[in-house]
LOVEX-772811 format. One record per residue (C-alpha): residue in one letter; y, x, z. Coordinates in steps of 0.2 Angstrom, whole numbers, m for minus. Each point is the difference from the previous one (the first is absolute). Last residue first. Example, Ala and Ser with C-alpha at 12.3 -4.5 7.8 and 13.67 -1.06 7.14 Angstrom:
<drenros>
+------+-------+-------+-------+
: resn :     y :     x :     z :
+------+-------+-------+-------+
:    S :    m5 :    68 :    36 :
:    A :   m17 :    m6 :     3 :
+------+-------+-------+-------+
</drenros>
This chain:
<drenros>
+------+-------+-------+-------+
: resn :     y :     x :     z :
+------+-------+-------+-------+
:    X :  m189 :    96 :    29 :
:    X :    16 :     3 :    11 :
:    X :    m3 :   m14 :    13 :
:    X :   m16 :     7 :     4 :
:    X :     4 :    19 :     1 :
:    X :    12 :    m3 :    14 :
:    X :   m13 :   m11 :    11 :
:    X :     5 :    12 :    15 :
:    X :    17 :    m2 :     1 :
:    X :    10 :    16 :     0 :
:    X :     7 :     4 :    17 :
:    X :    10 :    16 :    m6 :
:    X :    14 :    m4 :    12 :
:    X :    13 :    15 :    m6 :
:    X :    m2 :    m2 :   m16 :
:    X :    m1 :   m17 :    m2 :
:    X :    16 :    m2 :    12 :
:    X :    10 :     9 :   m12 :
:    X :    m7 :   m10 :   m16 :
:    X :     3 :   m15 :     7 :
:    X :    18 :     1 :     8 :
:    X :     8 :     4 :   m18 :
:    X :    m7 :   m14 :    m8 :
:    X :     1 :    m9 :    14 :
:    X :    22 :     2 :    m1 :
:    X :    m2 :    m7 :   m17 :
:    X :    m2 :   m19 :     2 :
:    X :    11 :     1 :    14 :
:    X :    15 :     8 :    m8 :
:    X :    m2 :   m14 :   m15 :
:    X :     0 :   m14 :    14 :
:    X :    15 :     5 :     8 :
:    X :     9 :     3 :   m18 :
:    X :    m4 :   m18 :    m6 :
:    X :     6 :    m7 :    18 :
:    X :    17 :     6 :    m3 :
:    X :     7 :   m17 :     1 :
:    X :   m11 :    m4 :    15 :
:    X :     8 :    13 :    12 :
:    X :    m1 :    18 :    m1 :
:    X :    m7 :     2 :    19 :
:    X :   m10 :   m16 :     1 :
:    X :    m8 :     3 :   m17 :
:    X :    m1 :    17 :     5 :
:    X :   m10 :    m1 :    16 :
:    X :   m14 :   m13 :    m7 :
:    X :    m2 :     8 :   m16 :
:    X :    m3 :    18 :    10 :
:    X :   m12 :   m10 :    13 :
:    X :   m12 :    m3 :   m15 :
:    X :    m1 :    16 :   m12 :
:    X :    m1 :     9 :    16 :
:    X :   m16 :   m10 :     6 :
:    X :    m7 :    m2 :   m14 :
:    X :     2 :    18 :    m2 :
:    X :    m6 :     4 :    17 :
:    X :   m17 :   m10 :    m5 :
:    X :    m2 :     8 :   m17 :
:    X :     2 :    15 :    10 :
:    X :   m12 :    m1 :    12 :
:    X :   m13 :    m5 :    m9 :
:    X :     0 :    14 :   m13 :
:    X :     7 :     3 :   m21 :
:    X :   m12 :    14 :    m1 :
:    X :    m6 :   m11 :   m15 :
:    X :    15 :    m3 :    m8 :
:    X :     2 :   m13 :   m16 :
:    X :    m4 :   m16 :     7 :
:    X :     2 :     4 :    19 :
:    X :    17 :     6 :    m3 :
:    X :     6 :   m15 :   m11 :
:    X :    m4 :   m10 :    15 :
:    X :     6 :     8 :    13 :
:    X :    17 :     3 :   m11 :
:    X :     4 :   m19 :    m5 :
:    X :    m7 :    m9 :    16 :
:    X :    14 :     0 :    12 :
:    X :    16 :     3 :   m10 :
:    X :    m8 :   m11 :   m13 :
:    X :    m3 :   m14 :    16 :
:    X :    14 :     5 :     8 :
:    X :    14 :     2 :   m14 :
:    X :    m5 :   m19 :    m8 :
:    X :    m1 :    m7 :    17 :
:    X :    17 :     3 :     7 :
:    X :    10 :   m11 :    m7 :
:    X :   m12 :   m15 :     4 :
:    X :    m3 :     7 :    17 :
:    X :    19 :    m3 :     3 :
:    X :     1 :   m18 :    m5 :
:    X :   m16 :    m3 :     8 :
:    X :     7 :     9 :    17 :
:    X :    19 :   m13 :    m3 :
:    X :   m14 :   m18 :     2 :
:    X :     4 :   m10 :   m15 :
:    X :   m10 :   m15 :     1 :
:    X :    m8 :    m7 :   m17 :
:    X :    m4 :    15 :    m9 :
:    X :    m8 :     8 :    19 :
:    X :   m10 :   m17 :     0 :
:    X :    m5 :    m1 :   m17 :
:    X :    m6 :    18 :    m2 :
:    X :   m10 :    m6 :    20 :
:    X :    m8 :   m12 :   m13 :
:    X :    m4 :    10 :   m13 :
:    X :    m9 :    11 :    12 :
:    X :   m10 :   m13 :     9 :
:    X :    m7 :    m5 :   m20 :
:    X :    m3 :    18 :    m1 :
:    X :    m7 :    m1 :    17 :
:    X :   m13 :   m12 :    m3 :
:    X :    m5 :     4 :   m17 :
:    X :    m6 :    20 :     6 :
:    X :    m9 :    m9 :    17 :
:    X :    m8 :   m12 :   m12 :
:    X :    m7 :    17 :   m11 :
:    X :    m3 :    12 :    16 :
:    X :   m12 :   m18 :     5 :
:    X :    m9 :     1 :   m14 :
:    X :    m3 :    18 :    m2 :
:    X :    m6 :     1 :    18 :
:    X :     9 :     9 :    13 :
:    X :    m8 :    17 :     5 :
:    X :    15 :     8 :     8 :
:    X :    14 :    m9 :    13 :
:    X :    16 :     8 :     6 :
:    X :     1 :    15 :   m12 :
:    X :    m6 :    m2 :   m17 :
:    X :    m4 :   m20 :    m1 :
:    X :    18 :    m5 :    11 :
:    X :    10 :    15 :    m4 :
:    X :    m4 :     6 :   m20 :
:    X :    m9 :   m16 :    m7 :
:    X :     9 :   m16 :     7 :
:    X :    19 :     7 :     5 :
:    X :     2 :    15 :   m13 :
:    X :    m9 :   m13 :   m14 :
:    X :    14 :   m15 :     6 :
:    X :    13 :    13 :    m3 :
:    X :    m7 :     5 :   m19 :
:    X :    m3 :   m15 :    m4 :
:    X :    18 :   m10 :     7 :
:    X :     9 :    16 :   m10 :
:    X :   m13 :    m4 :   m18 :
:    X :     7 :   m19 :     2 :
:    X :    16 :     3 :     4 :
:    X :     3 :    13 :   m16 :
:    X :    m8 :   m13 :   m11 :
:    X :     7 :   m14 :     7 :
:    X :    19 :    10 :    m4 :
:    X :    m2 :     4 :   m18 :
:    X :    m6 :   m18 :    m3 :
:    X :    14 :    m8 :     7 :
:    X :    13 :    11 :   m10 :
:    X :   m11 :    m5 :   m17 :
:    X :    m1 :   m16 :     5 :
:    X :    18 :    m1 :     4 :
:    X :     4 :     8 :   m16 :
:    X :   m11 :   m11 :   m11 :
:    X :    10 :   m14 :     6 :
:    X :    18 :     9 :    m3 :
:    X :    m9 :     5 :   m18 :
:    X :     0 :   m21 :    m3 :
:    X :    17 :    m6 :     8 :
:    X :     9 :    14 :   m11 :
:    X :     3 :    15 :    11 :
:    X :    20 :     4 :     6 :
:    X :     4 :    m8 :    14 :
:    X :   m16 :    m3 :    10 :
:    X :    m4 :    19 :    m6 :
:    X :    17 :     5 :     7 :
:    X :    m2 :    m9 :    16 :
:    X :   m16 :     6 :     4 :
:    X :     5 :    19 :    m4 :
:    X :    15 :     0 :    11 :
:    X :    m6 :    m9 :    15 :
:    X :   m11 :    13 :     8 :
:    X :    17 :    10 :    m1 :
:    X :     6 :   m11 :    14 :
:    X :    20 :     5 :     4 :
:    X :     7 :    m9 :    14 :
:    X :    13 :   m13 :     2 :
:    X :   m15 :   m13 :     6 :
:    X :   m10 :     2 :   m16 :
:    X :    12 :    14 :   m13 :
:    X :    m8 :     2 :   m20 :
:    X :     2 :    18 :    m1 :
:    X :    15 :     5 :   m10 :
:    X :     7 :    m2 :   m18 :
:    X :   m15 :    m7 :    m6 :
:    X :    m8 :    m1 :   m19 :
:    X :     2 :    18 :    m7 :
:    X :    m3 :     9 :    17 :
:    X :   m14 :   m11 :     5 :
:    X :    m5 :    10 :   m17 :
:    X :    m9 :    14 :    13 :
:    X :   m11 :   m11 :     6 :
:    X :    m6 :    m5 :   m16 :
:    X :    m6 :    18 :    m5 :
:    X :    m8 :     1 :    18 :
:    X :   m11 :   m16 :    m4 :
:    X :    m2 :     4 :   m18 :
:    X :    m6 :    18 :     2 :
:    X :   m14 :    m2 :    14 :
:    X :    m6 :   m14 :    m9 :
:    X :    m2 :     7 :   m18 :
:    X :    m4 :    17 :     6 :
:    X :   m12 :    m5 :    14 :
:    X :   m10 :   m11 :   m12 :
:    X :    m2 :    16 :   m12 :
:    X :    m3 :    12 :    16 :
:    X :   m13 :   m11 :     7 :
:    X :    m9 :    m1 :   m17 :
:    X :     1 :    18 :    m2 :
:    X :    m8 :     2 :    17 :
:    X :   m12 :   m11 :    m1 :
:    X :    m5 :     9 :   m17 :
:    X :    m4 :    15 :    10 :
:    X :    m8 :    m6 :    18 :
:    X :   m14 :   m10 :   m14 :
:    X :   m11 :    14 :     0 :
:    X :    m1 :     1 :    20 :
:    X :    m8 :   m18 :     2 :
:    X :     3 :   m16 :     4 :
:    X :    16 :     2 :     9 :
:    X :    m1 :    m8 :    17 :
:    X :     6 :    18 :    12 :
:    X :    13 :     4 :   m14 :
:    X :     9 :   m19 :     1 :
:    X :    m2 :     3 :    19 :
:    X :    13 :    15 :     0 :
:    X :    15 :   m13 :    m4 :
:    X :    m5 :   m12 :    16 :
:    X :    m2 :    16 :     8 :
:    X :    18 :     8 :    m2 :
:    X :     0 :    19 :     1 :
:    X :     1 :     2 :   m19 :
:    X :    12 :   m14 :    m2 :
:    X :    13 :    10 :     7 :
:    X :     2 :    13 :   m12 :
:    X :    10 :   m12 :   m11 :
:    X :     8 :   m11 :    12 :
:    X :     4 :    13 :    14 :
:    X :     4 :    13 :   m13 :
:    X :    11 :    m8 :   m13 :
:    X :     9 :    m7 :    14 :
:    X :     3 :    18 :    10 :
:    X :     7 :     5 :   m19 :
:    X :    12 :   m15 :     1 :
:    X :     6 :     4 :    18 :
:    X :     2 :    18 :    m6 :
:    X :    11 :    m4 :   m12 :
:    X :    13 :    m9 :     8 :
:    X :     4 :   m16 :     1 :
:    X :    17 :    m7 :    m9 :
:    X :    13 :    m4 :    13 :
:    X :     9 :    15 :    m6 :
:    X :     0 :    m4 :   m18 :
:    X :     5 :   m17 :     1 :
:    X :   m12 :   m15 :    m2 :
:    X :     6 :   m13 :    m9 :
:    X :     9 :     9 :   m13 :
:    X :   m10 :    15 :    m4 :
:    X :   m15 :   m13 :    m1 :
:    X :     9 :   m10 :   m12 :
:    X :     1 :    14 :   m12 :
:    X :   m19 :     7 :     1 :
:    X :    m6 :   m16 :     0 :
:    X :     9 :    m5 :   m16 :
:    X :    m6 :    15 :    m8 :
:    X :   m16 :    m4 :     4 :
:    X :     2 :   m17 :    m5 :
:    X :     7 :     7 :   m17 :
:    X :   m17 :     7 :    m4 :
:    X :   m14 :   m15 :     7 :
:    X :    12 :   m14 :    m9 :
:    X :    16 :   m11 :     3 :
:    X :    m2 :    m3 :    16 :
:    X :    m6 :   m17 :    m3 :
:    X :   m12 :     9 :   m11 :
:    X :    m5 :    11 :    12 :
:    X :    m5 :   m14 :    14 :
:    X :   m11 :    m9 :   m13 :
:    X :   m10 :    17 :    m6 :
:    X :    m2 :     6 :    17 :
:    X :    m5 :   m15 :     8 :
:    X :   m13 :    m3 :   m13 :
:    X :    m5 :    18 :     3 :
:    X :    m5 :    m5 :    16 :
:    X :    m8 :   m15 :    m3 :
:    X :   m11 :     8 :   m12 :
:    X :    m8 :    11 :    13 :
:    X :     2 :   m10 :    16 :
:    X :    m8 :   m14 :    m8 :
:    X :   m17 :    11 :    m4 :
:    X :     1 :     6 :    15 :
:    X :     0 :   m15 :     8 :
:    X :   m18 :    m5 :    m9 :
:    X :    m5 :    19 :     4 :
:    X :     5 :    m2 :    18 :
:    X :   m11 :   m15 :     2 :
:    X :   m17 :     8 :    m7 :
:    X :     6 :    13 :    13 :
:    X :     4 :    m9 :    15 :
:    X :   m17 :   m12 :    m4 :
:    X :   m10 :    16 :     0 :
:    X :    10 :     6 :    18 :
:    X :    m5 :   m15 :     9 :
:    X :    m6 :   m17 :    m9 :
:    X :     0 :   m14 :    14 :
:    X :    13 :     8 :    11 :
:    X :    12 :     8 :   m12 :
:    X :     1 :   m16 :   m12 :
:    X :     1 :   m13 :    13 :
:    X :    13 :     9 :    13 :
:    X :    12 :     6 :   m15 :
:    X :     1 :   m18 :    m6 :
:    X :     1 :    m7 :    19 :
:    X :    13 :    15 :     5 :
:    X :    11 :    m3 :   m14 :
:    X :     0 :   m20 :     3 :
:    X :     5 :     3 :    18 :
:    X :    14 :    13 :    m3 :
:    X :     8 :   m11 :   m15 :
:    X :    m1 :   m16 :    13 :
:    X :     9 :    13 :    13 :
:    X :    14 :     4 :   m13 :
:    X :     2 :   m15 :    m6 :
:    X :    m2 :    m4 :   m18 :
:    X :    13 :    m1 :   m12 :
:    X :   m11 :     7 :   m12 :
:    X :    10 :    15 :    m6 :
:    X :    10 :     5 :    17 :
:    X :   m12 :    m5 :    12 :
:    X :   m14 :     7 :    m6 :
:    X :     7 :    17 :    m5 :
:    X :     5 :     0 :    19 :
:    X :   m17 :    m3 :     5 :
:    X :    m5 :    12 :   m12 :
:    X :     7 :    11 :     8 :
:    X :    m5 :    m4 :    19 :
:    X :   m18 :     2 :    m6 :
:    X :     2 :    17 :    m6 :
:    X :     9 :     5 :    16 :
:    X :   m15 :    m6 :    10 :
:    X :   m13 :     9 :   m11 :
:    X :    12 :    16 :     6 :
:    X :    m1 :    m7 :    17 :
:    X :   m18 :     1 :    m1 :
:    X :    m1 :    15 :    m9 :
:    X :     8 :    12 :    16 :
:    X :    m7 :    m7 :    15 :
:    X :   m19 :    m2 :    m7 :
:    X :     2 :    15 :   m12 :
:    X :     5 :    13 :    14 :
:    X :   m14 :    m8 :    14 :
:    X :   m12 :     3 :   m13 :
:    X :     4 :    17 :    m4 :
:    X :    m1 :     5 :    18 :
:    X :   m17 :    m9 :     4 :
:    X :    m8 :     9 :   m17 :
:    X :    10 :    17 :     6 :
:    X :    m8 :    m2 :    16 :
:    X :   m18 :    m1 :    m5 :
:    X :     0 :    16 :    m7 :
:    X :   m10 :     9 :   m12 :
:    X :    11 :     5 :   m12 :
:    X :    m7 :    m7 :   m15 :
:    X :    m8 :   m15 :     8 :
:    X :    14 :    m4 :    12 :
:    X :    15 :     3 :   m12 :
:    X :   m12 :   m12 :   m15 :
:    X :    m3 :   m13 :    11 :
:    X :    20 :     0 :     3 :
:    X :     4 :    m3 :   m19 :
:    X :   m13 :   m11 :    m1 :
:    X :   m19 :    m5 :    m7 :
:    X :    m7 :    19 :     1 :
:    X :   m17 :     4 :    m4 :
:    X :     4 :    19 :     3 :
:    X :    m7 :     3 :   m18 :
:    X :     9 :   m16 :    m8 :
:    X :    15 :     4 :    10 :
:    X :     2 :    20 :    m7 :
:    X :    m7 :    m9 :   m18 :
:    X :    15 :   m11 :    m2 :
:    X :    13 :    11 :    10 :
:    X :    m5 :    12 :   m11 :
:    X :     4 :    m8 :   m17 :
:    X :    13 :    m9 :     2 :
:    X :    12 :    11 :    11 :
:    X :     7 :    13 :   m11 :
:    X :     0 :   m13 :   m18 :
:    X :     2 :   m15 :     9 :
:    X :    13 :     4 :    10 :
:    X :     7 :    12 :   m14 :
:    X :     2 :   m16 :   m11 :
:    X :     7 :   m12 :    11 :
:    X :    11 :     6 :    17 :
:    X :     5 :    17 :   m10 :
:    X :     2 :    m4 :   m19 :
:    X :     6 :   m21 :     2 :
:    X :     7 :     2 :    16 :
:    X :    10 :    15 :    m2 :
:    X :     6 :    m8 :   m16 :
:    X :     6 :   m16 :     7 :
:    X :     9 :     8 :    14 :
:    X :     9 :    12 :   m12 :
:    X :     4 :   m20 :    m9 :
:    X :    13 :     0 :    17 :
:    X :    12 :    12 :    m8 :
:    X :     5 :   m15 :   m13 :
:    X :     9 :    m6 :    11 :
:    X :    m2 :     7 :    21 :
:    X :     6 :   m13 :    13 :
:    X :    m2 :   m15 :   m11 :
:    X :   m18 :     5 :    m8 :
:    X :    m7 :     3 :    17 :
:    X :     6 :   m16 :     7 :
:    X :    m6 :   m12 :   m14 :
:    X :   m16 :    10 :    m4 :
:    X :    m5 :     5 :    17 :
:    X :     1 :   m17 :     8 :
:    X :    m3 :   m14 :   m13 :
:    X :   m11 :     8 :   m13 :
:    X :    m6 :    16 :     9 :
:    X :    m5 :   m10 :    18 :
:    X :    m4 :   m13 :   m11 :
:    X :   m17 :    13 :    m2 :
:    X :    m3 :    13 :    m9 :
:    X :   m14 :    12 :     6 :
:    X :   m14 :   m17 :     1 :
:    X :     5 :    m3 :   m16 :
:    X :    m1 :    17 :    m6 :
:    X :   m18 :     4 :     8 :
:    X :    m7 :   m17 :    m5 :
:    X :     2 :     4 :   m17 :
:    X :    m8 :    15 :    m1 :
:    X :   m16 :    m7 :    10 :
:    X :    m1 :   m15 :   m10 :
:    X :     2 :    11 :   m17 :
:    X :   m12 :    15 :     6 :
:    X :   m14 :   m11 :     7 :
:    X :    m3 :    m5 :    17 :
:    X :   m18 :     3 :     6 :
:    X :     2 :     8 :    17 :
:    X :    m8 :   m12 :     9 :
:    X :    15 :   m12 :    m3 :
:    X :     9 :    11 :    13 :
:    X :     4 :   m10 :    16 :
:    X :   m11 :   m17 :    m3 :
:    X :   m14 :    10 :   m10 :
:    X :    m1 :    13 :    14 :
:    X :     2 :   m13 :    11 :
:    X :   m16 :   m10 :    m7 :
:    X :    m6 :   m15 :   m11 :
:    X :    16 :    m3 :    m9 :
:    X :    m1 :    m2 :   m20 :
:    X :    m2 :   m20 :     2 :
:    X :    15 :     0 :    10 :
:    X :     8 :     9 :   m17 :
:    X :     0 :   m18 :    m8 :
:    X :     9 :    m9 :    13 :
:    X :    15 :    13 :     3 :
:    X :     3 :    m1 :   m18 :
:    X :     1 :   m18 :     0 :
:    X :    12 :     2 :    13 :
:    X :    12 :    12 :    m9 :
:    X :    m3 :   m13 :   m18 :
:    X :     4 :   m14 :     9 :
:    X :    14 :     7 :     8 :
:    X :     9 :     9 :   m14 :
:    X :    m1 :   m16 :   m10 :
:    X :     7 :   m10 :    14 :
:    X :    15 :    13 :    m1 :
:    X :     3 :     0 :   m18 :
:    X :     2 :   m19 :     2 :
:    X :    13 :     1 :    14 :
:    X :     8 :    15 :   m10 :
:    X :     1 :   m13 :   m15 :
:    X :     8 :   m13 :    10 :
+------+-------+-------+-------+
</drenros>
């Protein structure tokens, strides 16, 4: 009853939202970025939610924290210091002025106007159309399931109201009402997560002993040498920590910030909200260990989707297992709605206004922008709804193909001048095809270390080709004003 009443609550105040900031939209630039006038806290804040999605709470968190115990809060760190705080702190601050002096609106505006190619727009484009819409997809198909299982609602009802309520707000109010919205989330995801925390560990007998606990348990349900090694726990650290800095749903928080002054406290704030979140999620995926014997089974398999649902239905007072869900729902709109942006911008403004058709007016780029993020959340539904074996598979692959893709080109052309045409566009190119090869070579399991080997093989590509290529682009001195 009360998560039923927590939920209309929720949607009121989500739509309401999406209402308001309509007023606010009078152009793309307003629809995609806010006109670059989001302030320190919205801009913070949308950056973590948009990072932690229930991808961590229900996926990462319950699976993660079984296979490695307490090993797993690594992952937290790495994401809080690396994917937070030196994001903002390496990447703020230029990519902020780097984009305003090359009058960039997207990740593959920006590879065309500082490296002077059309090809590299069309390419990047391409990547985050099939990569981030199944990934959107995924998102969906989650909270589908958390639907199902803690309003009793079918999974294809679930699907149809989450694509209405995403639908409203994103269309009418764009990336404003995205980050007025993630600070109202954000605020839930905060305090519910130490709520969780505090409830759990006391059932456990306290914060201290569950550690201990974990540590015990662990040894027992998972023997030492079916325990995963090492370097599949650093390659995670890596992929989801350093990740982030190739992603462009993540990079558009710098591009919409109000100003470079505010890229410092954004970043404590960011760090703060990740630390709490981050923290909690992986901290109570590890004390599955304290509560379960093994993986909840569905069909006679193991589903470790299923291990942090059922513990919080089991364990949270009727009143935190409300905010829960909120809080779990809120963390995954927030990442949906910033992936169906940011693939509907590579569609609208970098292939159809960039390349297929120039000179289109402000009002119509501005339809064409709500048209196919409503198409967008559709198709999301679609791939949620029907299981086609490529979505699954571009799925796994899209986190190393995009970084792997966009990560070092990127970097590169913040930092390096001589960083030339040719060899952004070879490392794409390198950082692209070697995700591809080994995911299919290692195998979906090792999928962390695939992607981790192809976000650094273009660091290493780059700087070679740069050297011998030496096709500068012309408006270097531009960017780096």
């Amino acid at each position: 009853m009360l998560s039923a009443l927590f939920l209309v609550i929720f949607v009121v105040v989500i739509i309401s939202i999406g209402i308001w900031s309509m007023r606010k939209i009078s152009s793309v630039n307003d629809f995609f970025l806010g006109s670059r006038s989001i302030g320190p806290w919205l801009s913070a804040i949308a950056y973590g939610t948009t990072y932690f999605s229930a991808v961590l709470f229900i996926g990462f968190a319950g699976k993660l924290g079984w296979s490695f115990g307490t090993n797993v809060l690594w992952i937290a760190l790495g994401n809080v210091i690396i994917g937070c705080y030196l994001s903002w702190k390496i990447l703020g601050k230029r990519t902020r002025r780097m984009s305003n002096n090359l009058k960039a609106l997207t990740m593959p505006d920006f590879f065309q106007k500082r490296f002077d190619s059309k090809l590299l727009k069309i390419i990047s484009s391409l990547i985050i159309f099939i990569f981030l819409l199944p990934y959107s997809a995924s998102v969906f198909k989650g909270l589908g399931h958390l639907f199902e299982i803690s309003f009793h609602i079918q999974y294809n009802i679930a699907l149809i109201f989450m694509i209405f309520l995403t639908g409203i707000y994103l269309v009418l109010g764009g990336y404003f009402a995205i980050a007025v919205n993630d600070l109202v989330m954000g605020v839930i995801m905060f305090f519910g997560s130490i709520a969780m925390v505090v409830i759990l560990s006391n059932n456990a007998g306290g914060i201290i002993p569950a550690f201990s606990n974990i540590a015990t348990q662990y040894s027992a349900h998972i023997p030492a040498a079916k325990q995963p090694d090492i370097l599949l726990l650093i390659a995670l650290i890596f992929m989801t920590s350093f990740g982030t800095w190739g992603l462009p749903q993540m990079i558009q928080k710098f591009y919409a910030i109000k100003d470079e002054k505010f890229i410092n406290k954004a970043a404590i704030i960011t760090t703060v909200f990740a630390t709490v979140v981050v923290f909690s999620a992986y901290f109570i995926g590890s004390m599955t260990h304290i509560f379960f014997n093994s993986v909840p089974l569905l069909e006679g398999k193991p589903v470790f989707d299923l291990l942090i649902p059922t513990l919080l239905t089991q364990y949270l007072p009727e009143f935190f297992l409300a905010i829960i869900f909120i809080l779990i729902i809120s963390a995954s709109m927030s990442t949906l709605s910033s992936l169906v942006l940011v693939s509907a911008s590579a569609i609208v403004m970098d292939l159809y206004n960039g390349i297929i058709q120039k000179n289109i007016s402000e009002k119509s780029l501005l339809f064409l922008m709500r048209l196919v993020s409503a198409i967008f959340i559709l198709f999301s539904w679609i791939i949620a709804t029907y299981k086609f074996s490529v979505i699954v598979t571009l799925m796994s692959l899209s986190w190393g193909a995009v970084a792997g893709s966009f990560m070092a080109p990127y970097m590169y052309g913040l930092f390096w001048k001589k960083t030339s045409k040719s060899a952004a566009l070879i490392g794409m190119l390198s950082g692209f095809f070697t995700a591809i090869i080994l995911f299919f070579l290692l195998g979906p399991a090792k999928s962390p270390i695939s992607a981790s080997i192809a976000m650094i093989v273009p660091f290493i590509v780059i700087p070679i080709v740069s050297v011998i290529s030496k096709d500068t682009p012309p408006n270097i001195e531009t960017a780096f004003q």
